[in-house]
MARTIDO-790134 format. One record per residue (C-alpha): x, y negated, z negated. Coordinates in steps of 0.2 Angstrom, whole numbers, plus 5000, padded with zeros to 4 digits. Each point is the difference from the previous one (the first is absolute). Layout:
<pts>
{pt {X Y Z}};
...
</pts>
This chain:
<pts>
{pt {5219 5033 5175}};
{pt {4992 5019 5001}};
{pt {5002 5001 4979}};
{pt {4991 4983 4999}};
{pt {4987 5005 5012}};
{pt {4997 5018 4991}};
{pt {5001 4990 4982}};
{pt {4986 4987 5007}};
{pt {4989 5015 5007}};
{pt {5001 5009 4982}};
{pt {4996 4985 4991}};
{pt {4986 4997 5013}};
{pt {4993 5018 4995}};
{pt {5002 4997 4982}};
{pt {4992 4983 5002}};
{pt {4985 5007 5009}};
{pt {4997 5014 4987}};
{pt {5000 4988 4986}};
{pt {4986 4990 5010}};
{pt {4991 5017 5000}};
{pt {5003 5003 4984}};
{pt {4992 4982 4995}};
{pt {4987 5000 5011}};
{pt {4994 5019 4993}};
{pt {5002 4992 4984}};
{pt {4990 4983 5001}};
{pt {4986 5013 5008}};
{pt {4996 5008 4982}};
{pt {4997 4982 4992}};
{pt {4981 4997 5001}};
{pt {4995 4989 5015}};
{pt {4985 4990 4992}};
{pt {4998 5000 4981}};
{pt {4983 5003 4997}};
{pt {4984 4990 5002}};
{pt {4996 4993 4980}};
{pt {4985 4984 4998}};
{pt {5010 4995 4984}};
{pt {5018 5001 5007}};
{pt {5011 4993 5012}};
{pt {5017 5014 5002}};
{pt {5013 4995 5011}};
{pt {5017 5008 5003}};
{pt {5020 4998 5005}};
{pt {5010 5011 5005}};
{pt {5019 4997 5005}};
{pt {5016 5013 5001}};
{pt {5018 4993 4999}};
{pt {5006 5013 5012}};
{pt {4988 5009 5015}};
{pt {4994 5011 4984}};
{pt {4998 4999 4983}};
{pt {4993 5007 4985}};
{pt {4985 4989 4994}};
{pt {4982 5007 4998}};
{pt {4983 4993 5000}};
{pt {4984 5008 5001}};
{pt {4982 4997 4994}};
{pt {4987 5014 4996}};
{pt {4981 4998 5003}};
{pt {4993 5010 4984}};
{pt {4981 4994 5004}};
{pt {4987 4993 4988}};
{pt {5010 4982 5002}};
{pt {5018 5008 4993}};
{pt {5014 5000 5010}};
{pt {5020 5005 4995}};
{pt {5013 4989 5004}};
{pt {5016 5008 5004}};
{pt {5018 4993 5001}};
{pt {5018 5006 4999}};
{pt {5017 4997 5003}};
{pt {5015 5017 5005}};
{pt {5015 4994 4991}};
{pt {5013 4998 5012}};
{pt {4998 4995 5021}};
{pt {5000 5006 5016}};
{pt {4995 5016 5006}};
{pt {5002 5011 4986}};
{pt {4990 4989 4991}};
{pt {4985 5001 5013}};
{pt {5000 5017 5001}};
{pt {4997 5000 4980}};
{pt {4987 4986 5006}};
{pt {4991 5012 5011}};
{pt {5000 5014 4985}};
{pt {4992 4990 4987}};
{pt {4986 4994 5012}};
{pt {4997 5019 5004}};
{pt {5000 5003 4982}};
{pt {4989 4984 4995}};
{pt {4985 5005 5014}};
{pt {5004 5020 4992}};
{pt {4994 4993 4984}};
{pt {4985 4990 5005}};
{pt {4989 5013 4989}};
{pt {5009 4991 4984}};
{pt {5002 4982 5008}};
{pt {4984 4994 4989}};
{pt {5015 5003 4985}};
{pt {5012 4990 5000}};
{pt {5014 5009 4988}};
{pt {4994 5016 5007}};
{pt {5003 4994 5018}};
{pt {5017 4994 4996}};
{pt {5003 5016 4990}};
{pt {4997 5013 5014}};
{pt {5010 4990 5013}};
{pt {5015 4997 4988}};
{pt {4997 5021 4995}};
{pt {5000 5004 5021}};
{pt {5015 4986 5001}};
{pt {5010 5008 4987}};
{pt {5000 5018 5002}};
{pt {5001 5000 5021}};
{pt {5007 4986 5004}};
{pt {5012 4989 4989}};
{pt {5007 5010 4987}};
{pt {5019 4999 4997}};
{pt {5000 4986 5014}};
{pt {5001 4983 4993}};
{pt {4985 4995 5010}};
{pt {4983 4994 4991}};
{pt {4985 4989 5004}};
{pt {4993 4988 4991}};
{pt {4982 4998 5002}};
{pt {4983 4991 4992}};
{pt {4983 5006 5002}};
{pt {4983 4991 4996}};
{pt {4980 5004 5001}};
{pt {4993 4984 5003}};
{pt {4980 4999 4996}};
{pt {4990 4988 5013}};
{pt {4989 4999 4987}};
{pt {5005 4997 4984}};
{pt {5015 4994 5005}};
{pt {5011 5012 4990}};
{pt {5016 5005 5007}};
{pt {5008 5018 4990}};
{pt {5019 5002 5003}};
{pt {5015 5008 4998}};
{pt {5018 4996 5004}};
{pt {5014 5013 5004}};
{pt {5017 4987 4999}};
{pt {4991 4987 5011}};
{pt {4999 4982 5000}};
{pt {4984 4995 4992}};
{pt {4987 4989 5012}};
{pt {4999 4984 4996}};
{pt {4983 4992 4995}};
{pt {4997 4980 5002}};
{pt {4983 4997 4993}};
{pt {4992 4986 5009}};
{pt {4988 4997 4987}};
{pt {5010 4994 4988}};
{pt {5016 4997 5007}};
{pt {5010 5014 4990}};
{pt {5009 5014 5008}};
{pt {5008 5019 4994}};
{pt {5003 5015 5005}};
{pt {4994 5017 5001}};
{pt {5013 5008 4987}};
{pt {4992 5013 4988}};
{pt {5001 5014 5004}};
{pt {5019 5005 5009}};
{pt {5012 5013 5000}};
{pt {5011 5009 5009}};
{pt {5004 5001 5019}};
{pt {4992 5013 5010}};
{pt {5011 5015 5003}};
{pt {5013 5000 4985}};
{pt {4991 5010 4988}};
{pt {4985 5013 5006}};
{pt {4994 5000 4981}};
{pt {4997 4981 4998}};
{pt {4983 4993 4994}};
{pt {4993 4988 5004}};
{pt {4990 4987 4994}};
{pt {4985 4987 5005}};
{pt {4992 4987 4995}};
{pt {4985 4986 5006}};
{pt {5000 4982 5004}};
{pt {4985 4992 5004}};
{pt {5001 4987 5013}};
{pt {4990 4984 5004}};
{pt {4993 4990 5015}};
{pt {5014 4991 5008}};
{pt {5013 5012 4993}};
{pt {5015 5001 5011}};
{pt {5010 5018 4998}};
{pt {5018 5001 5011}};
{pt {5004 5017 4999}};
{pt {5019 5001 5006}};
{pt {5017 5011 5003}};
{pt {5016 4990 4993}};
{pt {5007 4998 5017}};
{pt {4990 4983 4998}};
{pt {5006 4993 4982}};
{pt {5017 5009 5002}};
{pt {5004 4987 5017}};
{pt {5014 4990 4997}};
{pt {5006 4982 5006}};
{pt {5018 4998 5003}};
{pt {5004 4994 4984}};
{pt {4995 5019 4997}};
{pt {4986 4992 4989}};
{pt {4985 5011 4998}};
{pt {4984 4996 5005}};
{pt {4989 5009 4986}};
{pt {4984 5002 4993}};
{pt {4999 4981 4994}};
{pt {5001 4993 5017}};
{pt {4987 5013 5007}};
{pt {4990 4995 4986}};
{pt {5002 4980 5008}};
{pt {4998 5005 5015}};
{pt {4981 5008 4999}};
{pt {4994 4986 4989}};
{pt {4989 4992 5015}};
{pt {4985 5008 4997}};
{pt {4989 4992 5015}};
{pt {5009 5014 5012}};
{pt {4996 5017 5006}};
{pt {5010 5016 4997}};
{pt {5008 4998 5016}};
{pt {5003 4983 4995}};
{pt {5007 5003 4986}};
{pt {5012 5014 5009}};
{pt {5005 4987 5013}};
{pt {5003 4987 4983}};
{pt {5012 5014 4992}};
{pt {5008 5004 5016}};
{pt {5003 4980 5004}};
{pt {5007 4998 4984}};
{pt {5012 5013 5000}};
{pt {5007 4997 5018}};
{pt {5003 4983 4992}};
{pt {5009 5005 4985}};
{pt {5010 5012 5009}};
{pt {5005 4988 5015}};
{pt {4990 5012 5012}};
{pt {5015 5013 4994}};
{pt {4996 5019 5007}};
{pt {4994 5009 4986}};
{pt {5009 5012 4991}};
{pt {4986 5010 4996}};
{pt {4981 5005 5005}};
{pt {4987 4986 4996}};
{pt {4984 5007 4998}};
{pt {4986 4992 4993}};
{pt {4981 5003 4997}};
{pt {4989 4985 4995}};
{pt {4982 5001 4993}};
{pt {4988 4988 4997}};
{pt {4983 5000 4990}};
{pt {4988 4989 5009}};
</pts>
């Protein structure tokens, strides 16, 4: 009875670190995505334990630009949230280069690489884009990421954001990377997204993948958070309402 009272007080005292260590963590997301007449951004953000190593962040750059952020520590758990919590220091250090895209993922995966990550396994995989309020233009770059997924409303067609990738952040401090431009339309739906989403699996260990996300945005009378609630919905359903084994994050935004 006194060892099971002393192991349920030490895993008490773990338990409650964790909810610290979650709690400091979902502080450093952004509270309110900022303020656009053209756009409608909406945001999810879910850990599979009390912490996790998922990332989201968007960047007022003024004159109508703003830097979407999003990025995903591979493995779970504290380690991977302390990672977390070093790549947003890093991303808000290099705010004086965030109008660039390659050169934004370039001097985080430099810092990542030689402080952080070398000879350890661990790397992030990240996407970065400069959206233009007014000419609608969206510059990126991909560092091992999933690419958003773009359903044009307009027409009815859909594809992703997937010229310009490389490698992870925090494998190799020399990497280049590369950019390149999209220019988006008026009913434009963009799902930016970590793969803890399309890597859910039903218990015929099916996964769920891009094609059903593509489905699964395809309403095009909804708003961002409407379309975060649709992707949610549809992968509780697929998975049976099974406990993730993963972080889902997602980021939604809509042209008006």
């Amino acid at each position: 009875l006194v060892l099971s009272a002393e192991l349920d007080r030490a895993y008490r005292e773990v338990d409650d670190e964790l909810r610290t260590v979650a709690d400091i963590q979902r502080s450093l997301l952004p509270n309110v995505t900022p303020k656009c007449s053209n756009l409608d951004l909406a945001a999810h953000y879910a850990t599979s334990r009390r912490a996790g190593g998922d990332y989201y962040d968007v960047f007022p750059l003024g004159d109508e630009r703003f830097g979407i952020f999003i990025a995903d520590v591979v493995g779970h758990g504290t380690p991977a949230a302390v990672l977390m919590a070093v790549t947003h220091s890093l991303a808000h250090n290099h705010r004086a280069v965030a109008d660039r895209p390659d050169q934004f993922l370039a001097a985080i995966n430099r810092d990542l690489s030689n402080r952080y990550t070398r000879g350890s396994g661990t790397f992030v995989t990240a996407f970065y884009g400069v959206y233009d309020n007014v000419s609608r233009q969206m510059d990126y770059s991909g560092a091992g990421h999933p690419p958003p997924l773009v359903k044009r409303c307009a027409d009815g067609t859909s594809f992703e954001l997937e010229e310009a990738r490389s490698l992870p952040l925090g494998i190799d401090p020399d990497v280049e990377y590369e950019s390149a431009s999209a220019r988006l339309a008026a009913g434009d739906q963009v799902v930016f997204y970590t793969d803890g989403v399309t890597e859910s699996f039903n218990e015929r260990r099916q996964m769920y993948g891009v094609g059903r996300l593509r489905a699964a945005i395809e309403n095009c009378t909804l708003t961002a958070s409407g379309l975060i609630g649709a992707i949610l919905e549809d992968v509780e359903r697929f998975t049976n309402h099974a406990s993730p084994d993963d972080d889902r994050t997602l980021l939604v935004a809509k042209i008006r």
